[in-house]
C-alpha positions in Angstrom: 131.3 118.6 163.3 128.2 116.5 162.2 127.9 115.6 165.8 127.3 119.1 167.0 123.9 119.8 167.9 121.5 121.6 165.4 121.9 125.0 167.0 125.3 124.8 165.9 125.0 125.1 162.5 121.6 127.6 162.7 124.4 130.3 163.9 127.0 129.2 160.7 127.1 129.8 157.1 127.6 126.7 155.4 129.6 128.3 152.9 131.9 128.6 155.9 131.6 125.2 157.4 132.4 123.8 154.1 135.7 126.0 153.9 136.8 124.3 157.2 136.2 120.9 156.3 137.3 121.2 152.8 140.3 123.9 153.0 141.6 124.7 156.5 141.9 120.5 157.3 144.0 120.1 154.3 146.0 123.1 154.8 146.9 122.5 158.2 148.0 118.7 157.4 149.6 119.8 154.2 150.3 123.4 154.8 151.4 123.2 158.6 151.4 119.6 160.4 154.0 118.0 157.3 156.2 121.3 157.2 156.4 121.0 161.1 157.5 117.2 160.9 160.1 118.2 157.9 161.9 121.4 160.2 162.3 118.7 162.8 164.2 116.8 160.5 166.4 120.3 158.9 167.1 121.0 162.8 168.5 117.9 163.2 170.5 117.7 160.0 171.9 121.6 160.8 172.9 120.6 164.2 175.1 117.4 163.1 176.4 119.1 160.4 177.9 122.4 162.5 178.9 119.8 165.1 181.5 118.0 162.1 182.2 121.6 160.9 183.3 122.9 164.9 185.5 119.0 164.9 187.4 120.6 162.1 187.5 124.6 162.8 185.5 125.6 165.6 186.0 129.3 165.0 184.8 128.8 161.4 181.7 126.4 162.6 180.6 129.4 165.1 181.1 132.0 162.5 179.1 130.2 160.0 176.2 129.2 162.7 175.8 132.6 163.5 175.9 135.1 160.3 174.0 132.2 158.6 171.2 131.6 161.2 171.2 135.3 161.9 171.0 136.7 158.3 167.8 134.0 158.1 166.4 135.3 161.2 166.9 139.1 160.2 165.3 138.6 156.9 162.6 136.4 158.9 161.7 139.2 161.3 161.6 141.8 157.9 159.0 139.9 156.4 156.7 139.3 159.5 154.4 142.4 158.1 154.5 140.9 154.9 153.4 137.4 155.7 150.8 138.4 158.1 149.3 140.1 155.1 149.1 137.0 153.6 148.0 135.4 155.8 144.8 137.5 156.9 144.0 138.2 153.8 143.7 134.2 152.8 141.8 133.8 156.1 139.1 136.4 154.4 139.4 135.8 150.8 139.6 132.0 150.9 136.4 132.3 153.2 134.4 134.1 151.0 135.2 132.5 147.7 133.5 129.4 149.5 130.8 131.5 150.9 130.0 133.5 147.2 130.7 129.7 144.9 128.1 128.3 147.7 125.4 130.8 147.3 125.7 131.3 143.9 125.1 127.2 143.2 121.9 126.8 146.0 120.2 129.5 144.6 121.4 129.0 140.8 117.7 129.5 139.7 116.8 132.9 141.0 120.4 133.9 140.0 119.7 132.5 136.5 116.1 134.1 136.5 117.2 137.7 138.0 120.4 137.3 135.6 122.3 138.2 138.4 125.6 135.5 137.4 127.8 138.6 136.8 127.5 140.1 140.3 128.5 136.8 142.1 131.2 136.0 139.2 132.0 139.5 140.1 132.0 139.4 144.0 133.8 136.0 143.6 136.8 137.2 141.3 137.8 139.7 143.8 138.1 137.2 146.3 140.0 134.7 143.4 142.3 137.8 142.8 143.7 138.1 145.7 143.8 135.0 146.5 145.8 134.4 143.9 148.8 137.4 144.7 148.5 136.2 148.6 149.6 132.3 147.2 151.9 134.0 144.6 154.0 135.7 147.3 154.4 132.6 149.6 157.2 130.6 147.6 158.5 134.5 146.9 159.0 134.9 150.7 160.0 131.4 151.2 162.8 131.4 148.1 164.0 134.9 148.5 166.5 134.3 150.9 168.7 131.8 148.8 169.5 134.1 146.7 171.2 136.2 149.0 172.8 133.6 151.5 175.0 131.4 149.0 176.7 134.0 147.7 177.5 135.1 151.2 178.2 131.5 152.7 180.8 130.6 149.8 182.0 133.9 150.0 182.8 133.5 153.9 184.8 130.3 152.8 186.5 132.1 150.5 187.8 134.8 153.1 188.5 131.9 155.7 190.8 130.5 153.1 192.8 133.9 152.5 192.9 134.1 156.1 194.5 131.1 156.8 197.4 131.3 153.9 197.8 135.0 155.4 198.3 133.2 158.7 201.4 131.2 156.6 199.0 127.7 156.7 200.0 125.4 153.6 197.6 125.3 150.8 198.1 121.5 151.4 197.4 121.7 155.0 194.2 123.6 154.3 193.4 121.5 151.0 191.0 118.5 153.5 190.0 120.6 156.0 188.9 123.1 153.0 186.7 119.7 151.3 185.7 119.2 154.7 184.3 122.8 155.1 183.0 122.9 151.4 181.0 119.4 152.0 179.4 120.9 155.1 178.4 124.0 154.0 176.9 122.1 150.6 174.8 120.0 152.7 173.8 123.0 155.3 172.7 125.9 153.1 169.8 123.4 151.5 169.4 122.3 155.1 168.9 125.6 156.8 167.2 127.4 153.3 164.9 124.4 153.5 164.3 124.9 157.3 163.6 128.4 156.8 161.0 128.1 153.9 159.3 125.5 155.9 159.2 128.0 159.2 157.7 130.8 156.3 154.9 128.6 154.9 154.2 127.6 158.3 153.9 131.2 159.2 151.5 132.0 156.2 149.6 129.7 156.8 148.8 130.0 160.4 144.7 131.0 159.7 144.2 126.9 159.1 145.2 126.6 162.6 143.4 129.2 163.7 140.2 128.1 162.2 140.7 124.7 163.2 141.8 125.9 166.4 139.2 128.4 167.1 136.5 126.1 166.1 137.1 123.4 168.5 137.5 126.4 171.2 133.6 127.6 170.1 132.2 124.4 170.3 133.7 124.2 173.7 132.9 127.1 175.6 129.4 128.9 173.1 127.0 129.7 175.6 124.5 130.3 173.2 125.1 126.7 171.4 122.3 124.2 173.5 123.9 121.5 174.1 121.0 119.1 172.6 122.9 116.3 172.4 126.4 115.3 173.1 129.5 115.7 171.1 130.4 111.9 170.7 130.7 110.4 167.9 127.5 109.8 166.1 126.2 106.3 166.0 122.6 104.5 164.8 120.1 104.3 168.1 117.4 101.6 169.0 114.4 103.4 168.8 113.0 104.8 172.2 109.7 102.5 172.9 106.1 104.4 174.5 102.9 102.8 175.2 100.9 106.2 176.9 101.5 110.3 176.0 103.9 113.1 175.3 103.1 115.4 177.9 104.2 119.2 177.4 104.5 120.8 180.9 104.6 124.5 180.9 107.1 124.6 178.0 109.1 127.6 176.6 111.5 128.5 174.7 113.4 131.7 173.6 115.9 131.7 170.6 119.4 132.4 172.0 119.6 136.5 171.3 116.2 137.8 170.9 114.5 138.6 174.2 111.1 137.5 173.3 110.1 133.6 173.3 109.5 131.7 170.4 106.7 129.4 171.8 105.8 130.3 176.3 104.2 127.8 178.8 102.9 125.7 176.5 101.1 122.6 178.1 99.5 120.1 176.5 99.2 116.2 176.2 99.0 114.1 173.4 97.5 110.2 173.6 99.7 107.0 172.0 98.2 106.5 168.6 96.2 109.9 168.8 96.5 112.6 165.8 97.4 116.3 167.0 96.7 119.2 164.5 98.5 122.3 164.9 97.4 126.1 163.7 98.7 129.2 164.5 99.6 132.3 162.0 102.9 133.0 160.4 105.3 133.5 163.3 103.1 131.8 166.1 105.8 129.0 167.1 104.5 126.2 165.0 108.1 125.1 163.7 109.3 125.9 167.1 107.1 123.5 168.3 107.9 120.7 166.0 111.5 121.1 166.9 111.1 120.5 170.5 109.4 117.8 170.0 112.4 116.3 167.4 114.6 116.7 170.4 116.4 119.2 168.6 116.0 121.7 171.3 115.8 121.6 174.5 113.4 124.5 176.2 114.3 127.1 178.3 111.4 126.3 180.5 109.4 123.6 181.4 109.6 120.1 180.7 108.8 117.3 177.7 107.8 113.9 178.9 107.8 111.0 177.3 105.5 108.4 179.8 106.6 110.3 182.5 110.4 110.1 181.5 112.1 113.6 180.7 113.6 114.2 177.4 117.1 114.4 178.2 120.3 114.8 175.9 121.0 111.5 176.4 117.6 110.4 175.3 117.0 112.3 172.2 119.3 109.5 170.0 116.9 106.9 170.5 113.8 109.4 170.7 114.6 110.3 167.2 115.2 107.0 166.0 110.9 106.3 166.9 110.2 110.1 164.9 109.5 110.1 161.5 109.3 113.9 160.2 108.1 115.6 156.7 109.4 119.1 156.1 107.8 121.6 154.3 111.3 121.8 152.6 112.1 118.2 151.6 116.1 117.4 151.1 117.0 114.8 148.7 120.4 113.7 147.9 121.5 113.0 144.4 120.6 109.3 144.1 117.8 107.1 143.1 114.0 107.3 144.7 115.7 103.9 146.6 118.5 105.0 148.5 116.1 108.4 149.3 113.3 106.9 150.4 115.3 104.1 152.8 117.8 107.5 153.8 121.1 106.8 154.9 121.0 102.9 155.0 123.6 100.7 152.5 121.8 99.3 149.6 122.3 95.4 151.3 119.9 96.9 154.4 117.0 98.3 151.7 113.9 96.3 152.4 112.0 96.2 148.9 108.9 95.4 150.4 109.0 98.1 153.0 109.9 100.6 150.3 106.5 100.1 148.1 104.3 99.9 151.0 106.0 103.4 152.3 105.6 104.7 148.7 102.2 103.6 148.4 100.9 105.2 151.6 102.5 108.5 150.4 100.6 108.4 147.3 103.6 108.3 144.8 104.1 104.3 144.2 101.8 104.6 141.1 104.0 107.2 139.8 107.4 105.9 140.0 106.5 102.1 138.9 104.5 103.6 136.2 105.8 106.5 135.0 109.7 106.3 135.5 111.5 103.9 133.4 113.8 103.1 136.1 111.5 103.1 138.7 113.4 103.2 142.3 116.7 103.4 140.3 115.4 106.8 139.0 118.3 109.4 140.1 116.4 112.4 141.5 119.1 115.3 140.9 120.8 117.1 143.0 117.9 118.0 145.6 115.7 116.5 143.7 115.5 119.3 141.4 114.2 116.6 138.4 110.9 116.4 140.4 108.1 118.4 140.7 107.3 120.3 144.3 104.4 117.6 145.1 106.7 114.0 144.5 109.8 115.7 146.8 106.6 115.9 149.1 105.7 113.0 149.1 109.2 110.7 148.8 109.8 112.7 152.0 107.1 111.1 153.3 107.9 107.9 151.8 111.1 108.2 154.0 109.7 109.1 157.3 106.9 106.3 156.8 109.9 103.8 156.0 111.3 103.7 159.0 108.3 102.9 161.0 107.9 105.4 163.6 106.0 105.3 166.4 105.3 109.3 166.1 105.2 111.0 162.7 105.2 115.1 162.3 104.2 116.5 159.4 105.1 120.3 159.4 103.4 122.3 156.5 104.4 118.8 154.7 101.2 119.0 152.4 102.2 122.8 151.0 102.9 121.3 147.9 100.5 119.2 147.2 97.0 119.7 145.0 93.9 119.7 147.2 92.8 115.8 145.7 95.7 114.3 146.4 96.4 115.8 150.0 92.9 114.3 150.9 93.7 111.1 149.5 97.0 111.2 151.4 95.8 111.8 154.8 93.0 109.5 154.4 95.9 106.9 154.0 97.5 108.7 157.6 94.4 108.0 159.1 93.5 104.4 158.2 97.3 104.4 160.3 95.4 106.1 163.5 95.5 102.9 165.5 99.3 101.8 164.7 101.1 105.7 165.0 100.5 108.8 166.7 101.0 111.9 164.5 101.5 115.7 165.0 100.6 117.8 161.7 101.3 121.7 161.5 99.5 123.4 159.0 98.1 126.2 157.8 95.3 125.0 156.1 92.3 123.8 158.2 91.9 121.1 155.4 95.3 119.1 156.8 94.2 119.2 160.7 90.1 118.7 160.1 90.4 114.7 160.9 92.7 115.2 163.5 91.6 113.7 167.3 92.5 117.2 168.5 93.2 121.1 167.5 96.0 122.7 168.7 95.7 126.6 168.3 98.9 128.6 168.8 97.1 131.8 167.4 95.4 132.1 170.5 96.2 134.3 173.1 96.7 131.3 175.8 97.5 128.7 173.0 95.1 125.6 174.0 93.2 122.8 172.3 90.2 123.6 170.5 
């Protein structure tokens, strides 16, 4: 899943996502894949042990294979409405538990402000309600049948045993093959009741295949999914080396379902170790922008060259390895300023002397060596919600300028931030102007006045200004 391209998971609720990773995987190995495995083995044992039974009274053996297997398929076919109630409404309930416990916890401080914990403890608890009857009536459906069968399967043995003294057999001549009949059936009924529970809970849970199942089929044949970059399995990229320009040749792009492009035959060029600023009104394709030129889409017209060389699907790995990129919106895990800053590298591969010269360029070094008693060792939270608005800023920053890029995009990355400190922070950008090449998208004229060129996307033929 983390290999599908960004698209992917723009059309997705996460709530959802992390249902099928956390829920349907496990039920389908737990609920479906073992059970499978075990009926393989009940089939087997059922089979041998009618094979002995027939050795000994084949008319008994026949009898008992079919009033036994059909009474379990009968009362199998009777609860096919009932266990497809289950299991739709597990596929839906289970769903939006995740979906309600997932909203409820990202936006935990409007909910907490608004006071609106009741509705989504409320909205929740129906889904936990029936959830709970659905799972109730599983081992009901599975079990039910027992009851019913060994009174009829020793009760059968009974009546073959009048039977046969009525026929004028010897109690002593029936006396083994009887032990032989009553070990048999003791070992079948637990065989086939255990086969048929199996083949139930299999059945109830059949929307873990489905959403496994249906998921691969989407990522397969979605039309509207880009296919940015490829489906293998994600691995670390050398980072793609440029000496001249990105060149923008009469780029578009239009957002799969809405008719109207996002950004339209945009051209423009943009010099190695050259600043680009980036204006435009809400709505104008600013973000779009950015995006295309993280690889993580490809437009729907047009072409992005890097010297000369498209920007292909199979070049975005290492073309994102050379990008550093500041979000407005800066994600933090919930882990020390360290392991943030130097993002997704094991603590043995942290360079400390890259990670204060990256914090000191992003204006925050001062702050954690003298302010935090743990320094880099200083857990952040869970999104860094134990920071202000500005330090998220700027550690996210700190983590683009860690890595060393040879391009760096800041998009609205100096929202946050007082007007001192953002002037002091891209003074630092710029003393950089001969050794990286940045792209900044901003809404204040303060962030792009220093930059080599203007990019307007508020103007009816965007162009540089």
């Amino acid at each position: 899943m983390a290999s599908q391209p960004y698209p992917y998971f723009l059309q997705r609720n996460s709530g959802d996502l992390l249902k099928k990773i956390m829920d349907d995987v496990t039920n389908y190995a737990g609920g479906v894949l073992l059970p499978l495995l075990d009926t393989i083995a009940r089939v087997l044992t059922s089979v041998l042990l009618l094979a002995t039974l027939f050795l000994v009274q084949p008319v008994i053996a026949i009898s008992a294979a079919v009033i036994l297997g059909g009474f379990y398929a009968v009362t199998f076919q009777l609860l096919t409405r009932k266990r497809r109630e289950v299991d739709e409404n597990l596929k839906t309930h289970v769903t939006g538990s995740f979906r309600e416990a997932h909203q409820m916890l990202a936006g935990i401080k409007p909910v907490k402000v608004h006071r609106a914990e009741e509705h989504f403890l409320a909205r929740f608890a129906g889904h936990s309600a029936i959830m709970a009857r659905m799972f109730a009536r599983t081992p009901v459906f599975a079990n039910s049948a027992r009851y019913f069968v060994e009174p009829l399967a020793f009760g059968g043995l009974v009546v073959a045993v009048l039977l046969l003294v009525a026929r004028g057999r010897d109690f002593s001549d029936i006396l083994p093959n009887l032990g032989v009949m009553a070990l048999a059936g003791y070992r079948l009924l637990p065989s086939l009741q255990l086969l048929y529970a199996q083949v139930t809970q299999v059945s109830s849970m059949r929307h873990a295949v489905d959403e496994v199942y249906d998921e691969f089929v989407a990522a397969e044949t979605d039309k509207s999914v880009s296919r940015v970059i490829s489906t293998e399995p994600v691995t670390s990229a050398r980072p793609f080396s440029w000496d001249n320009a990105i060149t923008l040749c009469d780029v578009s792009y239009r957002y799969p379902g809405v008719s109207r492009s996002a950004v339209e035959r945009l051209s423009l060029i943009i010099p190695k170790n050259s600043s680009l600023g980036v204006i435009g009104p809400t709505g104008s394709g600013k973000s779009t922008l950015v995006d295309l030129l993280l690889g993580l889409y490809l437009p729907t017209a047009g072409d992005i060259l890097i010297d000369g060389q498209l920007l292909t699907p199979a070049l975005v790995p290492s073309w994102q390895a050379s990008v550093g990129y500041v979000p407005q919106d800066i994600f933090l895990i919930d882990d020390t300023i360290a392991r943030n800053v130097a993002f997704g590298l094991p603590d043995e591969k942290i360079d400390p002397v890259r990670l204060r010269e990256a914090c000191s360029m992003a204006q925050i070094l001062d702050f954690i060596e003298a302010d935090l008693r743990n320094g880099f060792e200083t857990k952040v939270g869970e999104r860094g919600i134990r920071l202000s608005g500005g330090q998220r800023q700027r550690i996210g920053l700190a983590r683009a300028l860690y890595h060393r890029p040879s391009l760096l995009i800041l998009d609205e990355a100096t929202s946050a931030l007082d007007v001192a400190t953002e002037a002091k922070l891209l003074e630092a950008l710029l003393s950089l102007a001969d050794k990286l090449t940045m792209v900044v998208a901003a809404h204040r004229l303060s962030a792009v006045d220093n930059c080599d060129q203007v990019f307007d996307l508020g103007n009816e033929i965007p162009a540089v200004v």
